[in-house]
N, C-alpha and C positions, 0 to 999 in steps of 0.2 A: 541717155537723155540728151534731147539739144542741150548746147554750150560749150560739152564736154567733148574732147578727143577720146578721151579714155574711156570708153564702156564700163572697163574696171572698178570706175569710182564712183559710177552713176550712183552709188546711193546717198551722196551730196552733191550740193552746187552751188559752189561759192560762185556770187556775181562781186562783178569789180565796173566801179563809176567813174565817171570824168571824176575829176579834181572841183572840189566844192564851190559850182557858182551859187551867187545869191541874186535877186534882183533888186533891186532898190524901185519902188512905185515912181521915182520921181523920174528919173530921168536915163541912170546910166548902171551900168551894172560893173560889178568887181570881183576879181577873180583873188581870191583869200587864201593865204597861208599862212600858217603860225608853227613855231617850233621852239627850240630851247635853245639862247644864244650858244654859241659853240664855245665863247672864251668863259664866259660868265654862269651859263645854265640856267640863268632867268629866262624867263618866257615875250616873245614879241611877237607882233601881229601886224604885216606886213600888208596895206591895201594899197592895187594898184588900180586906177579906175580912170577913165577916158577924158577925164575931166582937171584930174589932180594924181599927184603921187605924195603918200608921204610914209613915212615910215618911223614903225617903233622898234628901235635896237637898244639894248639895251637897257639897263633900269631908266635911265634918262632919255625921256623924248619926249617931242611936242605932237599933236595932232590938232588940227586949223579947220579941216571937213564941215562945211556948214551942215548939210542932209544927208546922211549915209547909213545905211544900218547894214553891220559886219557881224555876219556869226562865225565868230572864233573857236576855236577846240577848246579852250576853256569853259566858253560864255559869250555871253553875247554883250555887244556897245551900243547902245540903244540914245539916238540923240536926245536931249529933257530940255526943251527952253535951253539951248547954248550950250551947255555941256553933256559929257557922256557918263553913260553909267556904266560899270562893267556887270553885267549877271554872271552867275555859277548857280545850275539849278535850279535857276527862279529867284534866286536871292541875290539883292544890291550888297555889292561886297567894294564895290568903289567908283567916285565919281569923277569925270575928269573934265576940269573946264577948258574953254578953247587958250592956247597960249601955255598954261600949268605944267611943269613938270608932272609927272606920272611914274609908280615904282608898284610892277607886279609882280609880287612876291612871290614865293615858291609856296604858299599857302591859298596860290587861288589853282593851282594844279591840281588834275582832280584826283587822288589817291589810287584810283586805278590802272594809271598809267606804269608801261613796264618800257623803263629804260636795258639800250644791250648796245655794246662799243667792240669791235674788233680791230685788227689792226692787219692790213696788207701785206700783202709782198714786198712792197716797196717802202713799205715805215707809213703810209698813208692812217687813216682812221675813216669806218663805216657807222654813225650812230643810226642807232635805228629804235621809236615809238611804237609800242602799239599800246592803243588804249580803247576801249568798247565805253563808245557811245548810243543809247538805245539800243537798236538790235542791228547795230554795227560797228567792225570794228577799224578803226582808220589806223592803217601803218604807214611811216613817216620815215623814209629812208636821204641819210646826206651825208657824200663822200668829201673827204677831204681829206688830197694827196698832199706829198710834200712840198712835188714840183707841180705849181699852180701855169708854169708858164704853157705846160704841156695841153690840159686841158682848158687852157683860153680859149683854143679854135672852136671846136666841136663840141657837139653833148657828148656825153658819156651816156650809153646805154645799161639800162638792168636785163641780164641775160638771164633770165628766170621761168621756174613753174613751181607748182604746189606737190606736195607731196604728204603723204603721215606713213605710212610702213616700210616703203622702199625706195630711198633718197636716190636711188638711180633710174627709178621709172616716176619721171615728171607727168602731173595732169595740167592740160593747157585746156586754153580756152576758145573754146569759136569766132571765126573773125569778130561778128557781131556783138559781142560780150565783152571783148578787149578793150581799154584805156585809150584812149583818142594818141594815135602816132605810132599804137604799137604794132609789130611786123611778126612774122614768124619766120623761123630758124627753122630748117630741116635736115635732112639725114642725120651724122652723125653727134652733133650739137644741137639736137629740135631743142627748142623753148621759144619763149614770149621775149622779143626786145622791145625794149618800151623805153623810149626818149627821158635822159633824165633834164632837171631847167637848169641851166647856166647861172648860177649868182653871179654879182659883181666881184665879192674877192672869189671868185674861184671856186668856189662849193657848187656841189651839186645835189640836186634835192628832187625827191620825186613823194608823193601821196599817193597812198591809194587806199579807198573802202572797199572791206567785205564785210558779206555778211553773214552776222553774231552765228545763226543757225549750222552753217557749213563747219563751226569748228569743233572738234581742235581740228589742227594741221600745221604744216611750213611751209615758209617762202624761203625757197632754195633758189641761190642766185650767184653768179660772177658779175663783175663788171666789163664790157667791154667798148672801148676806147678807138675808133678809127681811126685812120691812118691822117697826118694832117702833114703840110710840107718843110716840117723839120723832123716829124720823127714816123714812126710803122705804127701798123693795128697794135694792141694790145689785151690780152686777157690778162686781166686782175683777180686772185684771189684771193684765202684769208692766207694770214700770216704760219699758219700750220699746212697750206697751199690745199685746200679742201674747199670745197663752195662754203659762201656763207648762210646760216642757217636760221630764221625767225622763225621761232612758235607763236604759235597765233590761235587763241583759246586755250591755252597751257602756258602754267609758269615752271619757272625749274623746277622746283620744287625743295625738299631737305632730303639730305643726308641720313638725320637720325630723326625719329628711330625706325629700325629697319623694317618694314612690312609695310600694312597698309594701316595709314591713321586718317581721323577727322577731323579739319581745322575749326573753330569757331563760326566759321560763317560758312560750315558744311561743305568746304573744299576737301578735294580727295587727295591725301599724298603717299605716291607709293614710293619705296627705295627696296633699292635689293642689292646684293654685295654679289659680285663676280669680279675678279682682280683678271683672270683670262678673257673676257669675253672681248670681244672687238665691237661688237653691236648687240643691244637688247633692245627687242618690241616689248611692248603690254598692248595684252591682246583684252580684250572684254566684250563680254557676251550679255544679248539680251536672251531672257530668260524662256528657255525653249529649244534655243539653238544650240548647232551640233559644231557650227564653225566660227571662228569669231566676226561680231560683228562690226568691229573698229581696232584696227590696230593703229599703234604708234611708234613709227621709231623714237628712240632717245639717243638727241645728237651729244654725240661723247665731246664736245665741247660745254653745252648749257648744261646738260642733261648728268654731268660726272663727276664725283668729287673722291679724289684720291680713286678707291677698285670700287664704291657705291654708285649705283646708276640711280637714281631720280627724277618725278617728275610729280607736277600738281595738275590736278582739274578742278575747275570752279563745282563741276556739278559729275554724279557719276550715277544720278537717278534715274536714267533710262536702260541702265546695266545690270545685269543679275551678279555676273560673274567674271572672274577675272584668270589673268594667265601672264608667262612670257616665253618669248623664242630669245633663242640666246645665239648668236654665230660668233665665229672664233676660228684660231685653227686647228685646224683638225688630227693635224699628225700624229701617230700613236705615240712616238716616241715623247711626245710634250708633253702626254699627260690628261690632254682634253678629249674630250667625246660630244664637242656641239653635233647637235643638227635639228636645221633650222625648223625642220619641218615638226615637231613637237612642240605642242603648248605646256611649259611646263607650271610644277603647281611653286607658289611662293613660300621658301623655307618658312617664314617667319606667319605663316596664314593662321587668322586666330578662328574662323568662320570657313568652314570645307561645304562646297556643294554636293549632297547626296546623290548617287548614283541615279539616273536619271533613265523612264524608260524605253527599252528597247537595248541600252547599257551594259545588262548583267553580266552577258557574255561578251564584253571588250574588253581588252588586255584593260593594266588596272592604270594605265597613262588616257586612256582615252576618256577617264571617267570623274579625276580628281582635278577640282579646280576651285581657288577660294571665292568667297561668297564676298559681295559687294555690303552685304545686311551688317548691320552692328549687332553688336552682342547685348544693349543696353542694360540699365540699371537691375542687379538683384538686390532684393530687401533682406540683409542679414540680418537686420533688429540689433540686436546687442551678441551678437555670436563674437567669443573670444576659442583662443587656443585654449584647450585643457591644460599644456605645460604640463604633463605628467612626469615626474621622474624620468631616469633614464631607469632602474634599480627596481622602479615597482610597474613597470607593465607586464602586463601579461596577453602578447602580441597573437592574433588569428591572423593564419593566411587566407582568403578567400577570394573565390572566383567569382563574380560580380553577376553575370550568366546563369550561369550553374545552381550559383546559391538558392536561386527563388524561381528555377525555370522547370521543376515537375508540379504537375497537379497536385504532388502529396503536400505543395507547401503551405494550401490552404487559402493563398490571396487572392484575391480580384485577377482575373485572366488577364487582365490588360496592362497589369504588374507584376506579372510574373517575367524572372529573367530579365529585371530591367532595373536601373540603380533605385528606383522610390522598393524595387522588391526591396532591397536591404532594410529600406526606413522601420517597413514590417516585420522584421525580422532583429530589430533593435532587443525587448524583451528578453528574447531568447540568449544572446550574446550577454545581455545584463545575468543572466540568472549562469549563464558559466564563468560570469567571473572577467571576463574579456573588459582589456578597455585602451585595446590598439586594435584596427583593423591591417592587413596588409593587404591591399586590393592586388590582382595578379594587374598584369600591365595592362593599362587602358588606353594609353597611345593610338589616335589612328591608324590603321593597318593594313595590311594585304589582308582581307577577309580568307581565302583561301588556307593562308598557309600559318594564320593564327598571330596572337599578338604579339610575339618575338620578332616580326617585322612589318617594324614602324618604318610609314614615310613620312611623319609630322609631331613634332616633339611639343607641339601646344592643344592639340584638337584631342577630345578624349574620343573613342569609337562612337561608332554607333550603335545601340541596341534595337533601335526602331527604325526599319527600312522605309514605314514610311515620312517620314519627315523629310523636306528638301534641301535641309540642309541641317548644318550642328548644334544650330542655336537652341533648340528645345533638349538635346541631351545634355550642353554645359547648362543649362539652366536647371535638369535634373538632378548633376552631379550636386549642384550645389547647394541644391533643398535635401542631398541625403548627406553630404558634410555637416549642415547645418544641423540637422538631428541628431547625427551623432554626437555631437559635439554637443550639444542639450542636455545630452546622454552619462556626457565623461569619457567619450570614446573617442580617442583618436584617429585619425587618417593619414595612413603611410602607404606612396604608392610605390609601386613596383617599375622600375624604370629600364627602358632599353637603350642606351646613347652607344652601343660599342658599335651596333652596324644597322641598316637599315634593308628594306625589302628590295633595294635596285640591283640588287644581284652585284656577279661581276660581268668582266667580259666576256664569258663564256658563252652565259644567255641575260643579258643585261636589260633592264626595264628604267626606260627615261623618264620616272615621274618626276623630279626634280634637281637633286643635289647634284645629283651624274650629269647632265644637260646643263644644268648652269654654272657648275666651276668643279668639276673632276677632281683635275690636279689639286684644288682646295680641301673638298670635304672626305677625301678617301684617300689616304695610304696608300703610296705605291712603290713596286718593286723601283728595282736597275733601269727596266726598258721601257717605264713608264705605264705600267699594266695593275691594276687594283687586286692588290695584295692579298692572296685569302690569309685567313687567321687558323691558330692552331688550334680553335675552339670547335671548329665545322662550321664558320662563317665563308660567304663568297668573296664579303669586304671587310675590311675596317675600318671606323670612323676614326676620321684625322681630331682626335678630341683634342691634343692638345696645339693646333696650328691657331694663331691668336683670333681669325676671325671665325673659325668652329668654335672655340670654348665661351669665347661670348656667346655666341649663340647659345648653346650648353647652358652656361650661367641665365640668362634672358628667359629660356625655358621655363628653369626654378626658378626663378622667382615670379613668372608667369601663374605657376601653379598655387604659390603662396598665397600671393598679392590676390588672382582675383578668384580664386577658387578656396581657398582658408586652407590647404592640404599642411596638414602636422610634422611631414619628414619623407622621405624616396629610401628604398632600397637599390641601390644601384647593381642589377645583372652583369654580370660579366664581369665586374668590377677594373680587374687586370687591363684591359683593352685600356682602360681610362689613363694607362702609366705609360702609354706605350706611345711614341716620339715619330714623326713624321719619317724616318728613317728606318722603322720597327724597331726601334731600338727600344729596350727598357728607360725610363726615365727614373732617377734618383729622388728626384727632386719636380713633380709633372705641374705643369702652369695651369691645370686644372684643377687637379684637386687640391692645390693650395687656393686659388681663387674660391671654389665654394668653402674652402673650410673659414675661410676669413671677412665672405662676404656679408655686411650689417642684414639684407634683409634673411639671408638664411640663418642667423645667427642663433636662434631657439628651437630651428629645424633637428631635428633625426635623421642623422647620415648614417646609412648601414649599406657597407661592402659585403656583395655575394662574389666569393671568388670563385664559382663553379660556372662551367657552362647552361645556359639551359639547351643546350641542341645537345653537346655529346657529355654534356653530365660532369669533365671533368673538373676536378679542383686543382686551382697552381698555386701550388705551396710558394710564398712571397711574403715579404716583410711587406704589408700595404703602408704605403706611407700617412698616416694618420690625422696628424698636428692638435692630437689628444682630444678630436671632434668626431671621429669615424669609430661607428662601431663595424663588429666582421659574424656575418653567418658560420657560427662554429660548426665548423664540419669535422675537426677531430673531437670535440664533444661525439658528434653522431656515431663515426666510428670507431673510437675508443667504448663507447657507452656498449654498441650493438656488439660486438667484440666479450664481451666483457659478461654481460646478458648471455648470452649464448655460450657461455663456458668455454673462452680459451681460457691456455693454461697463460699465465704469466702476463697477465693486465695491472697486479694490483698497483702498479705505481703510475700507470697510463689512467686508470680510473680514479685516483684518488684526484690524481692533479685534475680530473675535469669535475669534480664534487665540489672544489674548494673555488670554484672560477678560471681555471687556466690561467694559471700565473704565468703560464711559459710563449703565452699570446699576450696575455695583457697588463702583464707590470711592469709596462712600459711607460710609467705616466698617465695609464686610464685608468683597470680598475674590473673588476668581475663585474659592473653593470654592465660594460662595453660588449661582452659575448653573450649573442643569440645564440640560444642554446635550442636544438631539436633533437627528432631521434629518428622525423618523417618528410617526405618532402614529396609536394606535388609532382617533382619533376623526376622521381624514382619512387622504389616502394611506396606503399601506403602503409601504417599501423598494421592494418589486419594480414595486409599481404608478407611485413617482415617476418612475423610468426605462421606463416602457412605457404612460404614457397622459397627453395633452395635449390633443390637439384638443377637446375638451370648453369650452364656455363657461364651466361651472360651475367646473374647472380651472385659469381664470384665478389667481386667487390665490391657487393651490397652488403655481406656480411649478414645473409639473414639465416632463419633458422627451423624447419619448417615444424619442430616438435613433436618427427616420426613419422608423418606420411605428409606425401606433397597435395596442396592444393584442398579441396574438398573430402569431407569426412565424418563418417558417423563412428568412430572411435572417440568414445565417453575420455579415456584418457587424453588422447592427444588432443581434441579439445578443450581439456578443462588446462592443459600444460598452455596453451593458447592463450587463453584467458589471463590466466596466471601473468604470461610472459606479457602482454596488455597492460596489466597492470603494473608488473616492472618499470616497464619503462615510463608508464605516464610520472610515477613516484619517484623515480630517479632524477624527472626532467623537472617537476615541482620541489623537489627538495635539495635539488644545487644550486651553487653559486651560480649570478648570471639571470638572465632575462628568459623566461620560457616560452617557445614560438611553437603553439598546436598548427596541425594542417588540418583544414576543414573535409569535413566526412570521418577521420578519424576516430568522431566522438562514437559510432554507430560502427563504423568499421567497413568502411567504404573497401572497395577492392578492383585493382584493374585486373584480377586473376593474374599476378605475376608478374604482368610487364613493366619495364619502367617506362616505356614512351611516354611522353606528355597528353596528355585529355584534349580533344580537341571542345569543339562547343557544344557537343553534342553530351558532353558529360552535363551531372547535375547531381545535386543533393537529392538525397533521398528521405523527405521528411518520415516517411510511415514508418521506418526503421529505427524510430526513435522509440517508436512505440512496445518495440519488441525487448525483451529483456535485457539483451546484451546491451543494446543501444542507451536503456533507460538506467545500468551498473557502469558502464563507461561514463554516460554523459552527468550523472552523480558522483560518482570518482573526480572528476574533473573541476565540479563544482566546491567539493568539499575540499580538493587539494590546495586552491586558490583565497578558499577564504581562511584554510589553517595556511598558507604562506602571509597572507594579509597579519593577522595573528601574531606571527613572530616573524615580522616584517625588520626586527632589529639582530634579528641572526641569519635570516634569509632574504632578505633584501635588502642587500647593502652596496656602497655606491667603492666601498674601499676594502680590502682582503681582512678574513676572518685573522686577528692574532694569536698568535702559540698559546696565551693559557688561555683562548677562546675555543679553541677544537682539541680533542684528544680522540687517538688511533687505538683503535682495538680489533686482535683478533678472537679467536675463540675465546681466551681470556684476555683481562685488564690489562689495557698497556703494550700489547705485544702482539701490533699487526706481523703480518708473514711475509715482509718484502722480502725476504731471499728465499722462500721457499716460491721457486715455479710452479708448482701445481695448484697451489690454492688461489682459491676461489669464493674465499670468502674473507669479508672487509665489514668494520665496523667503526663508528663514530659517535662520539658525544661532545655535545655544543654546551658550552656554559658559559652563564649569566654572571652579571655584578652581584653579588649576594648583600641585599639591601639591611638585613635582617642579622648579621652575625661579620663583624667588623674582622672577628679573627678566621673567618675562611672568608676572603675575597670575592671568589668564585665558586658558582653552584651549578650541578649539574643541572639540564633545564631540557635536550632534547638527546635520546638516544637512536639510532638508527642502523640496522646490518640488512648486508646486501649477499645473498647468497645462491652459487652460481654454481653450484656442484649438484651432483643428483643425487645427493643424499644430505641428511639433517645433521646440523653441527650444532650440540649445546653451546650460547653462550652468554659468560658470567656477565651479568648487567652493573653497573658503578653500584658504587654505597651511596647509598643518598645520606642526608641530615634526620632525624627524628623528626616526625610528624611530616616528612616527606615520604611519599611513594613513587612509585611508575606506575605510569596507567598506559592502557594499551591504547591507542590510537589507529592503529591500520596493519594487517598481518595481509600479506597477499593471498598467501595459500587459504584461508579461511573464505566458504562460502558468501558469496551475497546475500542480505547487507551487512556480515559482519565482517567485514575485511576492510571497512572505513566505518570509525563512530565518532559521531560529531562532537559526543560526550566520553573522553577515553572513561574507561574501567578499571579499576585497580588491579594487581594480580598480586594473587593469593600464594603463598604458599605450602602446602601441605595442609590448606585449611584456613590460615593464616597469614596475616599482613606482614611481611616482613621489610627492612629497610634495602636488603640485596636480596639477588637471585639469580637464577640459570632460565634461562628461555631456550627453546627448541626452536632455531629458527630452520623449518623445513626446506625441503630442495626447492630450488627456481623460487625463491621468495622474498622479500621485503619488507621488515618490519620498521615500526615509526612507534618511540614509545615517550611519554610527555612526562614530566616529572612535577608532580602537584602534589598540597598538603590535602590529609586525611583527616577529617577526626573520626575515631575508630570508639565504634561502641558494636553493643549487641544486634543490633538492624541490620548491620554489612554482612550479606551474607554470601558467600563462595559462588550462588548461583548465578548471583548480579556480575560477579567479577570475573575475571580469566583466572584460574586455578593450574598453577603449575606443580605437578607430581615429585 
């Protein structure tokens, strides 16, 4: 475009004016400057005109002018019959008569003026004004060195051009567009010199307007000084010896908080933290575009506070999208991996732009960038947190996708496999008894390679590719929080913070943390190389380096604050303890900060110490601070172990019946263990009873119950079944918090494998329909609301006491810890006895577990007169008699007796409840369980 040198920047064009003349009608004209005294800071308005000179300095001055009208950069002086007025926007804010002292205040400045002070090479001082008047904006630059004797002779020139992206590639102007005096500079120093005016004490001062349209941008400038005959030429720079640097349509901006916020009068302020970076742009795109369509350097002088880079814009409504380039240096061994040529996305982006098209197939940096849109108001109504116990949940894992993404689920297609599927799917969850969900991770992701690698710790995925951005799925999430929580349900999500989808250096992907401070957010070796993890990660997250764990922190309470979420399961957990060094941390600055922070304070904190990529668990004291609960995974395989008939468990299975005291009597408490038996991320339920023979199976400890996999053997499946139901009843009737996996209920199956389900997996509603699915998902139902029941022997927040539990084996009193072979365990739980001061304690629930392939009599307690045992749940017994919501007495030889011998058959689990009878002629043998 004419004006411009630079073709580059044609898509602006700042013009630049004489210095502000006026005319006066009468006779003579004045050439006007005003600025801000240098000693004082008050404001003066200096008219010089062909006719008179006079001058306001200072608070005190006279003005004598009979006819003159001066437009000021304040306001204007308008003569009234003999004196002046001064305006500001139209309004008479003071009047000044001929002869009168005069005092203008720093209240008649117009608030949008941006003062900026550097300091030379030489001790000098550069202030410099800009302030937008109309749709222009006038910058006011005036030097003032030490030695005034020097700059007596000559002007001092401003050796300057504009710039916004690349402070070393200046845009000048066409001769004809230049400032009256100014010259150009070529070869290796091009710019614009432009005469600055000589004051009397010595200052130097130059104006100039541009205009408002062209910005943002900077005036990048040195001083230069010619040669006079006592002293040489001179260039003058800042005191950090760097040109100095005016934005112009841009303020500094803040610091905190980190990302992108919106001021009151819809100014944009971004920050972003690099402690390595040497220069960072913000790049922003109008919405379409595949390149940015304005970038900005941020001069690490205005633009830096402490390792936060920042900057404001009045307005950022012509933009869609946002980004930054980060340069730095690059050497391996430092640590960093800039380069420039990547836009990367903003850690702290509460708004991600959707994949855009023609996109799909671009690496996943070419596609993530945050959105300029706000998230605005969601209407919770009166939505509170459930605050449910720690003691009384009973926690679903579920896959958000999956759950509501086959036909068989029944809903509106256009909800299916998307978070409102859940809201439809509330009922169902009500009727099993559920009132914790555990969403798998929702974190935005590499879509490819699944939600174990997050690039963005505040954006939840996407479920609908078409949206263009995230604002309609966080508005989702949180009309399906909201329901649940209407519900009684809570929401616990699934959290990735150990590593992210940037790979390492091997095959590295610059969507953001890697590109904007390396050495900050990733762990690294010796030679400055991103550390893999012994989990089967590329990297690992620097969780505990101070300005990662804020972040960390910032996340959660992210999620709290505006999304209502009830508590995280933290993956990986371990990584979380681990020290910029690899080192274990004792004592990690992370998870002491969440366990103590006021807004997480009512949150649910649960450490998984397993991998989700290679499955393992690292046995570790986690450091807790009596806030952290832990995914008990010796529960799983003690329980499966146990189940499955080895020899010589009874003292590994007891201790996980009673709540693992050898985890958690530590200060917490058997509520603190998640107890399972299944895990999305290894077997399923159906698959641990139907697949063995596998090498890889080894440490699953499953069992396949006589032939592998698929089967039309009546026995080995009904042994199936059986062992099904083992485990559901072992998991509802211990100490601890019960965690089902979804699909389990039906008996979902990856045929054997443990790999993780990509998105491709799903619930299979119709399967509900079918027998097995409608004894399981009743099993389930019933075990929940008899845990509810006797919620004061099985949900408790503190360990069952010595004359609260009693150990039996085959007979009273006399479990078989020292015999290895056995395999069979029995327990009765007793109550206060409200009713008989002289026995204390009354038996109230009895229970054996037996794990041999064949039937063991055993002797049941004496109960009190007019108490029985009634039967409650026999595993081996067909459906529906193998759970009764109403127990049955058992009889003896015809007859109600107060003891007795039970048969408790191979691979089974009985549950037997101790209730008063009254016994007459009606009870008859057929109603009751009859033991021979």
């Amino acid at each position: 475009m004419a004006g411009l040198k630079n073709s580059a920047s044609a898509m602006w064009q700042p013009q630049f004016n004489r210095p502000n003349w006026l005319y006066n009608p009468g006779s003579a004209t004045a050439k006007v400057y005003s600025s801000l005294c240098h000693d004082c800071q008050y404001p003066f308005v200096k008219a010089s005109t062909n006719f008179n000179l006079e001058e306001w300095r200072k608070p005190s001055s006279y003005f004598h002018s009979s006819s003159l009208l001066i437009r000021a950069r304040r306001g204007t002086l308008q003569n009234d019959n003999g004196s002046f007025k001064l305006y500001a926007k139209g309004q008479n804010i003071s009047t000044v008569h001929p002869g009168q002292k005069h005092l203008l205040s720093k209240e008649s400045i117009s608030t949008n003026a941006k003062k900026f002070l550097f300091h030379t090479e030489g001790g000098g001082q550069v202030n410099a004004i800009v302030e937008q008047v109309d749709k222009m904006y006038a910058v006011e630059i005036k030097v003032s060195l030490l030695d005034k004797s020097s700059t007596s002779e000559h002007h001092m020139f401003l050796h300057w051009g504009l710039f916004r992206s690349d402070s070393s590639d200046w845009v000048l102007l066409e001769a004809e567009a230049v400032p009256a005096g100014t010259s150009f500079a070529n070869g290796k120093n091009e710019a614009m010199q432009t005469p600055m005016q000589l004051e009397l004490d010595g200052v130097q001062k130059l104006r100039i307007e541009l205009n408002a349209d062209s910005a943002p941008f900077f005036i990048s400038f040195v001083l230069f000084k010619p040669s006079g005959s006592k002293d040489r030429q001179e260039w003058i720079r800042s005191s950090t010896h760097t040109n100095f640097s005016i934005p112009v349509g841009l303020e500094r901006g803040r610091p905190e908080p980190l990302g992108l916020s919106y001021q009151k009068n819809d100014a944009a302020n971004f920050s972003l933290y690099s402690k390595n970076a040497t220069n960072v742009t913000l790049c922003l795109y109008k919405a379409g575009d595949t390149q940015p369509s304005l970038e900005i350097d941020l001069d690490p002088i205005l633009h830096r506070t402490g390792d936060v880079w920042h900057v404001q814009l009045q307005s950022v409504e012509r933009f869609a999208f946002y980004g930054y380039r980060c340069k730095g240096e690059i050497s391996w061994e430092s640590g960093n991996r800039f380069h420039a040529r990547n836009v990367l996305l903003d850690p702290y982006a509460k708004v991600l732009a959707s994949f855009r098209s023609g996109e799909e197939n671009l690496t996943i940096q070419g596609a993530v960038l945050g959105s300029l849109k706000r998230t605005g108001k969601f209407n919770w109504e009166d939505d509170c947190h459930p605050c449910i116990p720690l003691e009384s949940l009973l926690a679903y894992k579920l896959n958000v996708e999956g759950f509501t993404k086959d036909e068989s689920s029944g809903i509106a297609a256009d909800l299916r496999g998307t978070l409102l599927g859940v809201t439809e799917k509330i009922p169902y969850l009500i009727d099993l008894g559920i009132n914790a969900v555990i969403l798998q991770p929702l974190f935005a992701c590499d879509q490819n390679r699944g939600p174990f690698y997050p690039f963005n710790f505040f954006v939840p995925m996407e479920f609908d590719e078409l949206f263009e951005d995230s604002i309609p799925t966080s508005g989702y999430f949180k009309q399906m929080v909201k329901e649940l929580h209407k519900n009684g349900i809570e929401v616990i999500l699934d959290v990735v913070y150990s590593h992210t989808a940037e790979n390492g250096d091997e095959s590295p992907e610059n969507i953001s943390f890697r590109g904007i401070d390396n050495a900050t957010y990733y762990v690294l070796d010796q030679y400055g190389k991103i550390a893999k993890s012994e989990y089967g990660t590329e990297n690992t997250f620097n969780c505990n380096h101070p300005a990662v764990h804020e972040m960390i922190l910032d996340s959660l309470r992210y999620w709290v604050q505006d999304y209502h979420v009830d508590g995280f399961c933290f993956m990986h957990a371990p990584a979380l303890v681990i020290g910029p060094h690899r080192q274990t941390l004792s004592r990690p600055l992370l998870i002491e900060a969440i366990s103590f922070d006021p807004v997480l304070a009512k949150t649910k904190l649960i450490a998984d110490l397993s991998s989700p990529l290679t499955r393992n668990c690292k046995e570790m004291v986690f450091p807790h601070w009596r806030r952290w609960s832990e995914l008990n995974y010796s529960f799983c395989d003690d329980v499966r172990r146990f189940v499955r008939g080895e020899k010589g468990q009874l003292s590994s299975f007891a201790t996980r019946l009673c709540g693992s005291g050898d985890l958690f009597a530590d200060g917490r408490g058997p509520s603190f263990s998640m107890n399972l038996v299944s895990s999305y991320l290894g077997l399923t339920l159906a698959d641990l009873v139907s697949y063995s023979d596998s090498n890889i199976l080894d440490t699953d400890l499953s069992w396949n119950c006589g032939e592998e996999g698929p089967t039309d053997n009546l026995t080995v499946l009904d042994t199936r079944v059986k062992q099904v139901r083992n485990f559901l009843m072992i998991l509802f009737l211990s100490q601890g918090v019960p965690v089902l996996n979804m699909g389990d209920e039906y008996g979902h199956s990856k045929v054997g494998t443990c790999e993780m389900e990509g998105r491709s997996s799903c619930f299979h509603w119709d399967a509900l329909q079918e027998n097995y699915g409608q004894e399981i998902a009743r099993l389930i139902a019933s075990l929940s609301r008899f845990r509810l029941r006797y919620k004061d022997l099985l949900q408790r927040s503190k360990f069952l006491k010595p004359e609260e539990l009693t150990w039996h084996g085959s007979e009273l009193n006399s479990p078989s810890w020292e015999n290895h072979d056995s395999c069979f365990l029995a327990m009765s739980l007793q109550q206060l006895n409200t009713r008989d001061e002289v026995v204390p304690m009354v038996n109230k629930l009895y229970m054996a577990f037996n794990s041999h392939d064949y039937a063991v009599n055993a002797t049941l307690p004496e109960l009190p007169q007019g108490i029985m045992w009634h039967q409650i749940a026999d595993t081996s017994l067909p459906y529906p008699k193998n759970f009764l919501t109403t127990g049955k007495p058992i009889f003896v030889d015809g007859e109600l007796r107060t003891f007795a011998k039970y048969e408790v058959q191979p691979f089974s689990v009985i549950l037997l409840e101790a209730l008063s009878v009254e016994y007459d002629s009606k009870i008859k043998p057929s109603s009751s369980i009859v033991l021979e």
